[in-house]
N, CA, C and O atoms as a MOPAC input file, in Angstrom:
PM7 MOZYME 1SCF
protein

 N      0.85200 1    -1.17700 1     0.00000 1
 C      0.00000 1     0.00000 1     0.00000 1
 C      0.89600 1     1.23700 1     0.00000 1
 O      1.66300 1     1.36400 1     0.95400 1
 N      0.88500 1     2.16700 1    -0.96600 1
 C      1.28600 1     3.40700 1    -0.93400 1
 C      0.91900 1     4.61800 1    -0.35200 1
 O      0.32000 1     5.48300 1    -0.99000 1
 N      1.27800 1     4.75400 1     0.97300 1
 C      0.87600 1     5.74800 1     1.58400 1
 C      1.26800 1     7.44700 1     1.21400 1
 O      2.42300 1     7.86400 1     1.13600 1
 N      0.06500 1     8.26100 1     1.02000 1
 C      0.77000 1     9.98700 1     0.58400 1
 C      0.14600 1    10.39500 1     1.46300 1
 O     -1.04700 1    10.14900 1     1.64400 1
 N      1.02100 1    11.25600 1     2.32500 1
 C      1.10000 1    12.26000 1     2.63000 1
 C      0.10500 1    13.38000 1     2.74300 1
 O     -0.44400 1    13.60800 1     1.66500 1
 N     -0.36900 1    14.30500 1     3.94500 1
 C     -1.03400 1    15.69800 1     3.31400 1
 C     -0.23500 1    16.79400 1     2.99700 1
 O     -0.51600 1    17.85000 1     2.43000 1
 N      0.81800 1    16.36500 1     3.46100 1
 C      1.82200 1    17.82400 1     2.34700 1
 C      1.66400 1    17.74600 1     1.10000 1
 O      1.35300 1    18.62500 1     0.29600 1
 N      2.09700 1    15.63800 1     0.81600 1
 C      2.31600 1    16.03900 1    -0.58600 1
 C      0.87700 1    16.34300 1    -1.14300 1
 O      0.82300 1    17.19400 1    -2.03100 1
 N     -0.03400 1    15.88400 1    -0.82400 1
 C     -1.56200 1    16.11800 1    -1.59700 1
 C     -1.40900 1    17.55000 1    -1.62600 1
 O     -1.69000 1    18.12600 1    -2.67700 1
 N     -0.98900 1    18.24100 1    -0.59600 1
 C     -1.61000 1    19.94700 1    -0.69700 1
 C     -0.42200 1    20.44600 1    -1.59000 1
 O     -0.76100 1    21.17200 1    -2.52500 1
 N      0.68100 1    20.22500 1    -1.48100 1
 C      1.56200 1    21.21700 1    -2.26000 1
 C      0.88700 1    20.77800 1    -3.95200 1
 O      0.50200 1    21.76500 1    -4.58000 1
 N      0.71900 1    19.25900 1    -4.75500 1
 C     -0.05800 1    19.14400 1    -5.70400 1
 C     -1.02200 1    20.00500 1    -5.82800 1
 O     -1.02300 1    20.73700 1    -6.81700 1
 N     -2.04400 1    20.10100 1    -4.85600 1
 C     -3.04700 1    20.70400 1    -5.21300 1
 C     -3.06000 1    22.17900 1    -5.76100 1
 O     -3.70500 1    22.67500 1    -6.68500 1
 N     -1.94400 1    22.83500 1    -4.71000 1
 C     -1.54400 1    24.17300 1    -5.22300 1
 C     -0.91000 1    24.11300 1    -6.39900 1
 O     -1.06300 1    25.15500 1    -7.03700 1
 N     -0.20500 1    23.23900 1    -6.98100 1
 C      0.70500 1    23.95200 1    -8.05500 1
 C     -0.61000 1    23.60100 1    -9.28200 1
 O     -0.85300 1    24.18100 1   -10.34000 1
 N     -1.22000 1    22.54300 1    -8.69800 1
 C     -2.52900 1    22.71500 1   -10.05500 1
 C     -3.68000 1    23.38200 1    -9.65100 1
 O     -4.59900 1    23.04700 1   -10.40000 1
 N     -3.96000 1    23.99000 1    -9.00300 1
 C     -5.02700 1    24.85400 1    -9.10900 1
 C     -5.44100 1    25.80300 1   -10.09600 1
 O     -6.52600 1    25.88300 1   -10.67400 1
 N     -4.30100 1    26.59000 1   -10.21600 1
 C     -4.18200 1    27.50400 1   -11.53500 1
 C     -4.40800 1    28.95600 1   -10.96200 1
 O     -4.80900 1    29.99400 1   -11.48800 1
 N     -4.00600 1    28.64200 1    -9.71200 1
 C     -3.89600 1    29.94300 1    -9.17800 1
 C     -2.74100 1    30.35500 1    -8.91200 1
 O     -2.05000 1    29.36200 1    -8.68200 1
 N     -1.95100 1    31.59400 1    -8.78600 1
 C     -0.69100 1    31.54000 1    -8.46900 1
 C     -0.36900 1    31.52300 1    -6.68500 1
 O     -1.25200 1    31.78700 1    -5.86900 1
 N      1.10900 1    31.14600 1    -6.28500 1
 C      0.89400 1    30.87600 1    -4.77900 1
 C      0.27200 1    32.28900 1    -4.11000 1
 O     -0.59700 1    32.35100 1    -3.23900 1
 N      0.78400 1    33.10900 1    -4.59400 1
 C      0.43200 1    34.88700 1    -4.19900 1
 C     -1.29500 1    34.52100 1    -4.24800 1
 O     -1.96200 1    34.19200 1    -3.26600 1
 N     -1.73300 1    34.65400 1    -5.46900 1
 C     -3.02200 1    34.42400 1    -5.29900 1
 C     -3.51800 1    32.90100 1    -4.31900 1
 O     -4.65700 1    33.00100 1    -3.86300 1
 N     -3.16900 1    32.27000 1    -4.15800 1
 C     -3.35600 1    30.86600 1    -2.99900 1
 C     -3.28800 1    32.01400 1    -1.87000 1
 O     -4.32900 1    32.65700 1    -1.74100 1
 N     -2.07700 1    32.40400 1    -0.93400 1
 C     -1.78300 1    33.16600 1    -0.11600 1
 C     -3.00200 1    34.07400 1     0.37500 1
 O     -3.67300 1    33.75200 1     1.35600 1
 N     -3.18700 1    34.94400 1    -0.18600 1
 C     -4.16400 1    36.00700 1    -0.35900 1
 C     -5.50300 1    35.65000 1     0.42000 1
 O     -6.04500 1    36.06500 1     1.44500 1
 N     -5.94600 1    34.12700 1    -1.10200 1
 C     -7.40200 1    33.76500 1    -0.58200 1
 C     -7.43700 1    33.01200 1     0.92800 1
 O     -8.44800 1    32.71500 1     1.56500 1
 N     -6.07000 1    32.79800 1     1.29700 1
 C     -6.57200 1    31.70400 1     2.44600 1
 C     -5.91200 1    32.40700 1     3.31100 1
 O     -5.09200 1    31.83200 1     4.02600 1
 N     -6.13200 1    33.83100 1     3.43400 1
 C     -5.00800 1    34.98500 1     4.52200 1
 C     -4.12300 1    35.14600 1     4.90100 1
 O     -3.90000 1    35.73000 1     5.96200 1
 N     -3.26600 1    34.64500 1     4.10100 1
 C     -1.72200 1    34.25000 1     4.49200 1
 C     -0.78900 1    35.56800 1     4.22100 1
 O     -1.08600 1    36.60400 1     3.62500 1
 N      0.45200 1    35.18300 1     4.86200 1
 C      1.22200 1    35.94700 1     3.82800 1
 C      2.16400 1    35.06500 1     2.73900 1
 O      2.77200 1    34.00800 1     2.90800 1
 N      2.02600 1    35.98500 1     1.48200 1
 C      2.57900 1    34.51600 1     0.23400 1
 C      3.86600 1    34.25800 1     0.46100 1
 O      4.33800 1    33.66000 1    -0.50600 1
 N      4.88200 1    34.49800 1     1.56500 1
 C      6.16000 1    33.70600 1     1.74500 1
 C      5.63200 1    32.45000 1     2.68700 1
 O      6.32000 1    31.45300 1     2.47000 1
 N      4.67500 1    32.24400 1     3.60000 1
 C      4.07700 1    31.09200 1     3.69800 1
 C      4.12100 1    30.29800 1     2.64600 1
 O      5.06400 1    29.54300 1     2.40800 1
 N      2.95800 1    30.43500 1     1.84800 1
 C      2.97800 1    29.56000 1     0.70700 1
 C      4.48500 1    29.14500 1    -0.14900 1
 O      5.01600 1    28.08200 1    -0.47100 1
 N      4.79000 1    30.43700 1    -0.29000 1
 C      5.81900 1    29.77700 1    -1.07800 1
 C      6.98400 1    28.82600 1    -0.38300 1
 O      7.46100 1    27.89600 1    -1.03300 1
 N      7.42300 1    29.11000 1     0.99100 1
 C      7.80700 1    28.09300 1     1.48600 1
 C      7.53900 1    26.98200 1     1.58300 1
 O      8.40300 1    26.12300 1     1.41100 1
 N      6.15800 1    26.64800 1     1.91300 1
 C      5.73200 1    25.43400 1     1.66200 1
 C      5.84800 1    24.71900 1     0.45000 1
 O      6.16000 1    23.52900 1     0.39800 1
 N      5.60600 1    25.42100 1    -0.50500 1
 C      5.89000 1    24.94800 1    -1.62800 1
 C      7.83500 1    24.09100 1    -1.97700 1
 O      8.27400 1    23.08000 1    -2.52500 1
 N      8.36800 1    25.24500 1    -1.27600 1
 C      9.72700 1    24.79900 1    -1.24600 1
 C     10.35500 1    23.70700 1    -0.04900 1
 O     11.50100 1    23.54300 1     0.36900 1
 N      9.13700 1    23.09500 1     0.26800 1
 C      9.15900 1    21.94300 1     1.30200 1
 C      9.59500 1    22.57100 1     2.89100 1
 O     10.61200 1    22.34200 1     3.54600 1
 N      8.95100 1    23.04400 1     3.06800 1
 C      8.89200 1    23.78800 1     4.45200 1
 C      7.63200 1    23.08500 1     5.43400 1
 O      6.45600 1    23.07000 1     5.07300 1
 N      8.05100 1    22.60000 1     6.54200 1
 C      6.40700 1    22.46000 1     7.22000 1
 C      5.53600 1    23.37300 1     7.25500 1
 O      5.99900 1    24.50000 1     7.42800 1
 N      3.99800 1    23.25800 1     7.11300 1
 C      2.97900 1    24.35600 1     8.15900 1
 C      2.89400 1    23.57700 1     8.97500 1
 O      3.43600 1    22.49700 1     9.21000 1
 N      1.76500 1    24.50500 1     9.67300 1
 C      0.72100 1    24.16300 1    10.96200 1
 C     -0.33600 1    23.64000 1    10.21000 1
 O     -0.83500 1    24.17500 1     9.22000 1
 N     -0.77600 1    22.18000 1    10.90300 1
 C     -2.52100 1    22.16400 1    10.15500 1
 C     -3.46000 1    23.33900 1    10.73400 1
 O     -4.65600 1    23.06200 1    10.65200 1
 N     -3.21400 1    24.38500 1    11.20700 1
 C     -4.38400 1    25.43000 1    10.90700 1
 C     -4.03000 1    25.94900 1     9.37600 1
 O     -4.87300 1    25.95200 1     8.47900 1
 N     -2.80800 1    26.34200 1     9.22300 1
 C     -2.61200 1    27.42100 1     7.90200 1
 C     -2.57700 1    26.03800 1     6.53900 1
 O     -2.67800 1    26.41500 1     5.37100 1
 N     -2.44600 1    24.67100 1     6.80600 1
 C     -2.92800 1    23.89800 1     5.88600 1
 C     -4.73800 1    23.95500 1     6.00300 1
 O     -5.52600 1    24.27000 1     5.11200 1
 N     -4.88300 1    23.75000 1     6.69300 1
 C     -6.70600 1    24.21000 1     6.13300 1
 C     -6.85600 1    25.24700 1     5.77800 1
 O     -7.51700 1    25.31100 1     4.74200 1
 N     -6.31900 1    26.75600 1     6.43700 1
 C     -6.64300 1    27.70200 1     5.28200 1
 C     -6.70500 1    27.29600 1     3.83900 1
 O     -7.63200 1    27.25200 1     3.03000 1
 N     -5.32100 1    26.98900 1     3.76700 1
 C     -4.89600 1    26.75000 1     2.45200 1
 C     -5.94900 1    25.58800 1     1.34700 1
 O     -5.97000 1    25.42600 1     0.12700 1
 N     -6.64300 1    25.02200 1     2.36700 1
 C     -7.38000 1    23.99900 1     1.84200 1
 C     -9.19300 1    24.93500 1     1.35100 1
 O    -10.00800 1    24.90800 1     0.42900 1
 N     -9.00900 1    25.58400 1     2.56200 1
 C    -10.61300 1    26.26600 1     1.91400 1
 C    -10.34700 1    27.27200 1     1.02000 1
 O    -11.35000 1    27.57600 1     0.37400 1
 N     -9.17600 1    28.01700 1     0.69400 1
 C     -8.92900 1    28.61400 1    -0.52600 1
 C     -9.07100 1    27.97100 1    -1.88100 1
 O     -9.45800 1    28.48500 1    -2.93000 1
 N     -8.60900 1    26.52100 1    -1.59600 1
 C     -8.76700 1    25.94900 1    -2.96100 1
 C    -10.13400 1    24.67400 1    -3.07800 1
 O    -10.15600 1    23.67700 1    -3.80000 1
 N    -11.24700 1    25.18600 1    -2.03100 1
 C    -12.12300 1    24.42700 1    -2.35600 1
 C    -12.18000 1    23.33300 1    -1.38000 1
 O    -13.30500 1    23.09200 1    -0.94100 1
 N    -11.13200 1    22.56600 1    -0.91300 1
 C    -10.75400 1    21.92800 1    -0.64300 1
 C    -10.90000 1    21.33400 1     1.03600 1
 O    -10.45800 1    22.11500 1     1.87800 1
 N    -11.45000 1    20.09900 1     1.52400 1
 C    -11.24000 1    19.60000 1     2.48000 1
 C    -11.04100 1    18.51000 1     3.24400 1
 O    -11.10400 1    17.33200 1     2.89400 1
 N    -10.72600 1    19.08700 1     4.60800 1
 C     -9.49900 1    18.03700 1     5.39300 1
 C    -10.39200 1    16.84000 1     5.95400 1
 O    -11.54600 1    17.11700 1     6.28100 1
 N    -10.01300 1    15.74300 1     6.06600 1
 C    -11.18200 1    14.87500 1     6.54300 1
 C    -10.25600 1    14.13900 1     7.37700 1
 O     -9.03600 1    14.27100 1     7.46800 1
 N    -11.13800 1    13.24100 1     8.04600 1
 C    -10.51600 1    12.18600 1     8.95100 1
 C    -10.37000 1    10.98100 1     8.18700 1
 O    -11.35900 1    10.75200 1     7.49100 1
 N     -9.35100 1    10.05500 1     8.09100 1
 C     -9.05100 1     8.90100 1     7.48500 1
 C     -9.85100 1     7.74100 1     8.24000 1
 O    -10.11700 1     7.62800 1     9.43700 1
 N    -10.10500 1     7.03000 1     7.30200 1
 C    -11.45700 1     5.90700 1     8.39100 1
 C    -10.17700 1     4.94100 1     8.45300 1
 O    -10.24100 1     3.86900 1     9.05400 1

């Protein structure tokens, strides 16, 4: 079984959204050196990963 990650799911999700990280940043109140760190493999906090998740639609669930 191949286990992923919620980094890696979220940093995917951002680079395909089609938003830029600035615009990611913005919608989910950040400031965009957040994002872009993350992007550059930096940890968050799961609070500023759910921001990041309701900016792009997106949500966090519990694994059964």
């Amino acid at each position: 079984m191949t286990r992923t990650t919620i980094d890696k799911v979220l940093r995917q999700a951002v680079r395909q959204c089609g938003k830029t990280p600035y615009r990611v940043a913005k919608d989910a109140g950040l400031e965009p050196d957040v994002v872009t760190r993350f992007l550059h493999g930096r940890d968050i906090r799961i609070s500023t990963a759910a921001k990041i998740c309701l900016a792009l639609d997106l949500e966090l669930t519990k694994r059964k």
